[in-house]
C-alpha positions as CSV (number, residue, x, y, z in Angstrom):
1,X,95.7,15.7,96.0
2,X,92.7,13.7,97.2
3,X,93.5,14.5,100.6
4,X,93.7,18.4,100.1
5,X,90.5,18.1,98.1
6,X,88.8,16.0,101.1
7,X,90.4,19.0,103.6
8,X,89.0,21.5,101.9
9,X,85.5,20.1,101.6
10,X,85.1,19.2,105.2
11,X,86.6,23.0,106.2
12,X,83.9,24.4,104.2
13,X,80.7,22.5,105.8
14,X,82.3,23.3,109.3
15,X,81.8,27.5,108.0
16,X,78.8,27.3,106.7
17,X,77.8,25.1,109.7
18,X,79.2,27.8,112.4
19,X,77.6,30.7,109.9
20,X,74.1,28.7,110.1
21,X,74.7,28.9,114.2
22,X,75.2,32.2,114.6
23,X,72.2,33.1,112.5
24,X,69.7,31.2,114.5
25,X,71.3,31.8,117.6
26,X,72.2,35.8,117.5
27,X,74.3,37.2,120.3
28,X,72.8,40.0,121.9
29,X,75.1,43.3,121.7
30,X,74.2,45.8,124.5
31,X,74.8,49.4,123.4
32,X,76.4,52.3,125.8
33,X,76.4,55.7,125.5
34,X,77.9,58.5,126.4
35,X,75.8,61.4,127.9
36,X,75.4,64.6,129.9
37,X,72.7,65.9,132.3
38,X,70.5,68.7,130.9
39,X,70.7,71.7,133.6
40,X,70.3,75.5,133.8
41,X,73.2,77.4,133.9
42,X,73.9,80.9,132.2
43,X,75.2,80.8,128.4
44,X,77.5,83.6,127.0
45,X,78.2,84.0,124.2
46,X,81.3,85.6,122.7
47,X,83.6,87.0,119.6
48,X,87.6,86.7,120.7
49,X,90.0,88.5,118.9
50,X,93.6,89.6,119.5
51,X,94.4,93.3,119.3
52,X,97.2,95.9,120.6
53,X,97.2,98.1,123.7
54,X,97.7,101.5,122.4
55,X,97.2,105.2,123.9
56,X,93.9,107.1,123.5
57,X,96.1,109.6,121.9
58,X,99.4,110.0,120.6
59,X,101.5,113.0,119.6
60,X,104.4,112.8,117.6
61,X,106.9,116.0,118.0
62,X,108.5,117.2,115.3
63,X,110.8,119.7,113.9
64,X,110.4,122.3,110.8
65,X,114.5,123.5,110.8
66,X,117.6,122.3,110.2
67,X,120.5,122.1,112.4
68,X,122.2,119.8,115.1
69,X,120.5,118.9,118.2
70,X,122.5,120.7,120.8
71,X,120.4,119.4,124.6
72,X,117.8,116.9,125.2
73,X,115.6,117.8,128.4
74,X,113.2,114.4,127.7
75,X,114.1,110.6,127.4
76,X,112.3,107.4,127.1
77,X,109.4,107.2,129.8
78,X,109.9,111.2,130.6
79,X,106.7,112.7,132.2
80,X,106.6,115.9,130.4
81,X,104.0,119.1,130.6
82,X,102.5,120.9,128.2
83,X,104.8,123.5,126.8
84,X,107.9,122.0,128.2
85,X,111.6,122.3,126.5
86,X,112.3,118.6,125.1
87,X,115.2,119.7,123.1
88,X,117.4,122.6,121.6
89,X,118.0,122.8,118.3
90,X,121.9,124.6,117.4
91,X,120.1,128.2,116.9
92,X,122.9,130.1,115.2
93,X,122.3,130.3,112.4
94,X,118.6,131.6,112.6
95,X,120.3,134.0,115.5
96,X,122.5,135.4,112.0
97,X,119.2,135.5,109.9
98,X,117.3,137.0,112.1
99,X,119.8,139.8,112.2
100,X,120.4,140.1,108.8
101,X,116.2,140.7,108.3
102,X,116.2,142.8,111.1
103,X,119.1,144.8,109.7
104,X,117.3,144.8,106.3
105,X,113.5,146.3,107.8
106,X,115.7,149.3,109.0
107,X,117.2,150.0,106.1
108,X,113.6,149.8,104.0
109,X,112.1,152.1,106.9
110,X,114.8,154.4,106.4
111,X,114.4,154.5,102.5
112,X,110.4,155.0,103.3
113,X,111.0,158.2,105.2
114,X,113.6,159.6,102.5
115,X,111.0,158.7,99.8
116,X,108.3,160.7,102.1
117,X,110.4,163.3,102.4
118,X,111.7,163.6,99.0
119,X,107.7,163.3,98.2
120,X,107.1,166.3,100.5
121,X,109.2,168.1,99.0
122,X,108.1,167.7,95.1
123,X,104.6,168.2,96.2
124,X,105.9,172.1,97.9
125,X,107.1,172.5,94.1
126,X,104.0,172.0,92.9
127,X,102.4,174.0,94.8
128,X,105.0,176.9,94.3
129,X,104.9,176.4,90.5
130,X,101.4,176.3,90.4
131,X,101.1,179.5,92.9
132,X,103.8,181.5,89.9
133,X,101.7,180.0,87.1
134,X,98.7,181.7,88.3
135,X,100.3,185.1,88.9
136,X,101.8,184.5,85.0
137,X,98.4,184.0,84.0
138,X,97.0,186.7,85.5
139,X,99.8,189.2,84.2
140,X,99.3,187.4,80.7
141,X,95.9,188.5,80.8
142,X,96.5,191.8,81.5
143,X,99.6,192.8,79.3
144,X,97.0,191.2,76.3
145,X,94.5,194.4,77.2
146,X,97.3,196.6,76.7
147,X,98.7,194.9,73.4
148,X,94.8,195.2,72.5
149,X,95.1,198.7,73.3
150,X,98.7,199.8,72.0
151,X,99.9,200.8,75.1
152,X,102.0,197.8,75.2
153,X,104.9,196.3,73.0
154,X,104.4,193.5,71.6
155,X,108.3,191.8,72.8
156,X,106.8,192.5,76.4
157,X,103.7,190.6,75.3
158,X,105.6,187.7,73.8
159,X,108.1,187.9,77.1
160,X,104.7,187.5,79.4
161,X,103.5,184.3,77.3
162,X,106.8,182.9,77.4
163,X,106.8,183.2,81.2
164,X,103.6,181.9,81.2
165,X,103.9,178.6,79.2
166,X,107.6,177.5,81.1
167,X,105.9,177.7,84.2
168,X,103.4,175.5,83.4
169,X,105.8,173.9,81.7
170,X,107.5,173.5,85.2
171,X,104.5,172.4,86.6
172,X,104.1,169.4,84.2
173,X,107.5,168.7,85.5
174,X,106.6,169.3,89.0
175,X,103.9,167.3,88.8
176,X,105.4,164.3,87.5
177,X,108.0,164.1,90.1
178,X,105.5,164.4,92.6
179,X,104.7,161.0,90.9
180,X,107.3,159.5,91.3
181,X,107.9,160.2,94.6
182,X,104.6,158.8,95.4
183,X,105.8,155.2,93.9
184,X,109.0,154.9,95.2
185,X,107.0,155.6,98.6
186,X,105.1,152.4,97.5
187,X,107.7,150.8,96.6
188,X,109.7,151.0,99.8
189,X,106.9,150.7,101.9
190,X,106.4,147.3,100.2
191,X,109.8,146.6,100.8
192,X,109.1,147.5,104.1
193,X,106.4,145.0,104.2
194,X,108.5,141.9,103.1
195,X,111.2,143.0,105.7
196,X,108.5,142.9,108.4
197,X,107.6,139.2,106.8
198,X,111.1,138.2,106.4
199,X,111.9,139.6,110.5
200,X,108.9,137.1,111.5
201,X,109.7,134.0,109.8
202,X,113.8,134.4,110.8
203,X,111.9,134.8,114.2
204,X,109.2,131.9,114.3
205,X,112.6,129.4,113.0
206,X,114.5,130.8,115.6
207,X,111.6,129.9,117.9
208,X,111.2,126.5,116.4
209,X,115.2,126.0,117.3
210,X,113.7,125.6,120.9
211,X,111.5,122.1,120.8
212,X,108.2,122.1,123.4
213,X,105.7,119.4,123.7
214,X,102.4,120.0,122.6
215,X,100.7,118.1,125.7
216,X,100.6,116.4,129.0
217,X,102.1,113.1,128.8
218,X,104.7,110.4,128.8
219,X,107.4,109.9,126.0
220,X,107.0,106.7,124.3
221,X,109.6,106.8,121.9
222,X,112.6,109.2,121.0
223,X,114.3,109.4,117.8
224,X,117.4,111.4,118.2
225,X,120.3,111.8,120.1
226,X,122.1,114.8,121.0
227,X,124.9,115.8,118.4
228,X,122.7,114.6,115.8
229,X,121.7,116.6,112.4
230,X,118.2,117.1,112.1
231,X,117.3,117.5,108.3
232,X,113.3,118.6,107.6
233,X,112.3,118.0,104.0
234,X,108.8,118.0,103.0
235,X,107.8,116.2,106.3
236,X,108.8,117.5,109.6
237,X,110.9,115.1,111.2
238,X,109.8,113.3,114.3
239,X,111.9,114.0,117.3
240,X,109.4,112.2,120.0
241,X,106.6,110.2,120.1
242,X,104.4,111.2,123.4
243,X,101.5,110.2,124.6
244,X,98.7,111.2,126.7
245,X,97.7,110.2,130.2
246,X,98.1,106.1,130.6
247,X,95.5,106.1,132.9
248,X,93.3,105.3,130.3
249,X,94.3,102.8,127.2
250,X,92.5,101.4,124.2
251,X,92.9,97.8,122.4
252,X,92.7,98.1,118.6
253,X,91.5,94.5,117.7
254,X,90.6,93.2,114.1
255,X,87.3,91.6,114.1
256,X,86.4,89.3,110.8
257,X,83.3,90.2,108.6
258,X,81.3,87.2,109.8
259,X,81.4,88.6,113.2
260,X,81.5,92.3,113.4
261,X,77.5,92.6,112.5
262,X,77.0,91.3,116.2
263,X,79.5,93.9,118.0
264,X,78.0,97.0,118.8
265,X,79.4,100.3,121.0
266,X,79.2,100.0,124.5
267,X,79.4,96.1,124.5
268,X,81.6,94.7,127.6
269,X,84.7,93.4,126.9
270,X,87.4,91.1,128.6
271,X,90.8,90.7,127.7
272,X,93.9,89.4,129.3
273,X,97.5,90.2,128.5
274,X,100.9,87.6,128.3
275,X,102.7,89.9,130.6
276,X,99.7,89.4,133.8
277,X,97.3,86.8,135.0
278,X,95.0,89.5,135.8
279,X,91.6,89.9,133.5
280,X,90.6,93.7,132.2
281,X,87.6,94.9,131.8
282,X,86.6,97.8,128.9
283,X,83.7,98.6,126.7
284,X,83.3,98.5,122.6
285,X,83.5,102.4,122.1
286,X,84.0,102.6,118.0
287,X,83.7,99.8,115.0
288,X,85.4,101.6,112.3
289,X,84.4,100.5,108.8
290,X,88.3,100.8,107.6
291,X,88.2,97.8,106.1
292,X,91.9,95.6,105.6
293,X,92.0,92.6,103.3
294,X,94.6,90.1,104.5
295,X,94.7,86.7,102.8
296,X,91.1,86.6,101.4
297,X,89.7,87.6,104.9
298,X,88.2,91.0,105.2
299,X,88.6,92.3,109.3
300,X,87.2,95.5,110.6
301,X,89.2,97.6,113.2
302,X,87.1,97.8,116.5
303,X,88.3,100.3,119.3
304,X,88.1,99.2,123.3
305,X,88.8,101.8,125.4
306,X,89.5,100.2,129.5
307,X,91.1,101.7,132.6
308,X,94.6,101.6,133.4
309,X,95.0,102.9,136.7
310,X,97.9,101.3,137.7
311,X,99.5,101.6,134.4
312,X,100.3,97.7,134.3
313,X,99.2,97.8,130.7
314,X,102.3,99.3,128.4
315,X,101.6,100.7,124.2
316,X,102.3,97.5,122.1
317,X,101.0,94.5,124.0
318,X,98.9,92.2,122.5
319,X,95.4,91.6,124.4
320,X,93.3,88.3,124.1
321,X,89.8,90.5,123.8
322,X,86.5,88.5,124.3
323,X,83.5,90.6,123.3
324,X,80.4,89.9,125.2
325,X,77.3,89.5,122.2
326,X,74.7,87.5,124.3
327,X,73.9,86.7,127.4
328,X,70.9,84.1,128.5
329,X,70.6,83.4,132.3
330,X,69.4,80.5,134.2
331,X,68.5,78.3,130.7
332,X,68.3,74.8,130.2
333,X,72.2,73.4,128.6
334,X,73.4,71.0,126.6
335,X,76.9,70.0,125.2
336,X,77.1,71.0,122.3
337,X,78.4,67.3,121.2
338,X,75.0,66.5,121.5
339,X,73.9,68.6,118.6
340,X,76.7,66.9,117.0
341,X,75.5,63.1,117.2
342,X,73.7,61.6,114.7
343,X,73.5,57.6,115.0
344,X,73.1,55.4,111.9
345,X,71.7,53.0,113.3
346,X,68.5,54.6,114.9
347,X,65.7,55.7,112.8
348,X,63.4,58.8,113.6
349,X,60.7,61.1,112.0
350,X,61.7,64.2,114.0
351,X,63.1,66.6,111.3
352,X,65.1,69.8,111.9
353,X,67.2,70.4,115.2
354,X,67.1,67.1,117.5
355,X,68.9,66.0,120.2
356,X,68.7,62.0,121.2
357,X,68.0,61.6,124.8
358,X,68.1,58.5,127.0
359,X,65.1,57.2,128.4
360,X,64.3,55.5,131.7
361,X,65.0,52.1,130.1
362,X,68.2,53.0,128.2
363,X,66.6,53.5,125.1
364,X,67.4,56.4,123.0
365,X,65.1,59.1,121.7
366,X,65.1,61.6,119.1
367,X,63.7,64.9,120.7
368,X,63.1,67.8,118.5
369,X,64.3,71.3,120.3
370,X,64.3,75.1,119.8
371,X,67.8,76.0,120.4
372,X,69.3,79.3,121.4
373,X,72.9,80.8,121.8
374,X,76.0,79.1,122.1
375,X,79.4,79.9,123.4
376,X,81.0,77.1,121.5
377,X,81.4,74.5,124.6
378,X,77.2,74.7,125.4
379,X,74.3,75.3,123.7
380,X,70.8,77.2,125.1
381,X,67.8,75.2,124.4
382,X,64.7,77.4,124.7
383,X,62.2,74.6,124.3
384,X,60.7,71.7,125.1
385,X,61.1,73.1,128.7
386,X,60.9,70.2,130.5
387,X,64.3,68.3,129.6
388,X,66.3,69.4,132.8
389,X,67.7,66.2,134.5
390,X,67.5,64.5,131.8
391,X,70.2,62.5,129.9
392,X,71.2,63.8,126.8
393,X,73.4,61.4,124.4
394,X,76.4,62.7,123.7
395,X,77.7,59.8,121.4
396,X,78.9,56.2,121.7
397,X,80.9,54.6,124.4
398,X,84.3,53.1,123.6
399,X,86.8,51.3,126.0
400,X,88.4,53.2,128.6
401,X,85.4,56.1,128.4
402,X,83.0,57.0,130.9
403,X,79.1,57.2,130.6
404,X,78.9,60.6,131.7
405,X,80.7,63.7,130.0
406,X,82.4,64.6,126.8
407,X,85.2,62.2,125.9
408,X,89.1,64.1,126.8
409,X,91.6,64.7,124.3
410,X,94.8,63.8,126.3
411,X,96.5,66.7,124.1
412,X,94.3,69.5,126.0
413,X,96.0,71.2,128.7
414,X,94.3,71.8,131.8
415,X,93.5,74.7,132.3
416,X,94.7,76.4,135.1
417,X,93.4,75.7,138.6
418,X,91.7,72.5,137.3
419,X,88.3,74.7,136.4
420,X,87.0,74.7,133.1
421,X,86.7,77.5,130.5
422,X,83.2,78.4,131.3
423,X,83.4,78.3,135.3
424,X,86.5,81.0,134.5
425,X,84.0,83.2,132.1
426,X,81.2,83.3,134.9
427,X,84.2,84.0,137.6
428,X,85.1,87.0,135.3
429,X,81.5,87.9,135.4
């Protein structure tokens, strides 16, 4: 025990005699960074979003009637015109309606000119009734001066009045049939009238049995087969989906909330598809405020409308869009890592936006600075004006890390051809 107690006595003074060493002796630890050259260059800034290459405009072709597709005349990727047979729909039985209406107008004509005719004829009544009343009246008046003078009986009297009152009588009659005959002239002039509608509508559905396209343009999509029954409800039931001229294409892309105050119509755009290499080129032309809530983040739809001239760009791809927002030219640039460092261990009385640079004798210095856009890889910096050559710092350097440049994450892949993302951008450009 003695000799553990002696051990641990004499390890202790040789501690605190190393500690004691080391204090009055510090090392001196050189510190490296990691930093960048300021230079000018041009900054870009940008909002990407993904959208969907659609058709300026697409029409969908429908029918109204019932019945079993008897010929297609259009498939998938058919260049059609407007007005152009598509399809034939089994017409017989409008063909049978279409009689049967037809059959039924004649018939209701036919009834019109008997009730004319019959109306002519009641109307000649009257007026030979009423031509007989007047001559009874006339001799009614006259046999009365000779009753009033006694040179007239008064049975011949009573025989003259009698005459008298059953033609008007009669003419009542007459008259009433004259009526008549008026309303069943109405009447099957109306019936007439619906026979014409009824003839029109078997005719426009026998029409409709024979399927045209609307426009100029390429079918997209086609929904029946031939043989098939067609059944139209309350919705006409699509038969084609066709759209205009490919020439000419649009990208529907959701933008977030926190971005679409910046986009504005007429902005360039830039977007790529998986199917090609090649970069497109369009304009913003709408920012529609139909707003969609998916997961707590509210997008915006925003319209790109781009050339297709080779029709390389199908309905239904998805496009990598990059909306141009700003644009500064020939600026002074700096990583933005070096916005990003903030050392512990250095004290300064610069407040706000600072960047540390490195002095002529590798000390660091804070450097307060007006900064401009970004494009999320660089930063503008609109003043001081003077920091071009410079070295900016863009952190600490570790083992196996050069002096200059932003530190690689081994996980990145290369872009292709070596270049970074920005020398692609300003190739685009």
């Amino acid at each position: 025990m003695k000799f553990f107690a002696i051990l641990i006595v004499v390890a202790a003074l040789a501690s605190g005699g190393w500690y004691t060493y080391q204090k009055m002796n510090p090392k001196k630890v050189d510190v490296a960074y990691r930093t960048a050259t300021v230079k000018r260059d041009n900054v870009i800034k940008e909002i990407r979003a993904t959208g969907t290459v659609q058709p300026i405009k697409e029409v969908a072709v429908g029918t109204q009637v019932n019945g079993r597709i008897l010929h297609l005349y259009a498939d998938f990727n058919s260049a059609v015109t407007n007005d152009q047979i598509v399809a034939l729909i089994d017409p017989a039985v409008y063909d049978a309606n279409l009689a049967r209406d037809t059959a039924q107008l004649a018939s209701n004509r036919a009834n019109v000119d008997q009730a004319t005719s019959q109306l002519k004829s009641n109307l000649a009544n009257v007026e030979q009734t009423n031509v007989k009343l007047t001559l009874a009246e006339k001799d009614l008046v006259r046999k009365t001066e000779l009753a009033n003078r006694n040179m007239l009986s008064k049975s011949d009297l009573d025989i003259a009045l009698a005459d008298r009152d059953s033609l008007a009588a009669q003419l009542k009659v007459a008259q009433a049939a004259v009526e008549q005959s008026e309303a069943a002239v109405m009447q099957a002039r109306a019936a007439v009238a619906h026979s014409e509608a009824a003839v029109k509508l078997s005719r426009t559905n026998l029409a409709y049995c024979t399927i045209r396209s609307p426009v100029n343009g390429i079918v997209i999509a086609r929904n029946v087969d031939e043989g098939q029954t067609v059944v139209s409800s309350m919705n006409a039931q699509q038969l084609f989906l066709i759209a205009t001229d490919l020439k000419r294409i649009q990208v529907e892309a959701s933008i977030p909330e926190a971005d679409v105050g910046q986009i504005r119509t007429n902005q360039p755009v830039i977007f790529t598809v998986d199917a090609y290499r090649d970069t497109f080129q369009g304009v913003v032309k709408q920012i529609r405020l139909a707003a969609s809530t998916v997961q707590n983040v509210v997008t915006y739809p925003v319209i790109v409308e781009a050339d297709n001239p080779d029709e390389k760009l199908f309905p239904g791809m998805t496009a990598n869009i990059s909306v141009e927002v700003a644009r500064k030219e020939n600026v002074q640039v700096i990583p933005a890592a070096a916005l990003r460092f903030a050392p512990t261990n250095l004290v300064t009385e610069v407040r706000g936006p600072k960047i540390w640079m490195l002095n002529a004798d590798k000390t660091p210095q804070a450097v307060g600075v007006t900064l401009g856009i970004s494009d999320g890889t660089s930063t503008a910096v609109e003043s001081p004006n003077d920091l071009e050559g410079r070295e900016v710092i863009l952190g600490f350097q570790s083992n196996g890390q050069s002096p200059s440049g932003s530190p690689k994450n081994p996980f990145m892949p290369t872009p292709p051809g070596g270049g970074s993302s920005r020398n692609i951008r300003r190739a685009m450009h």
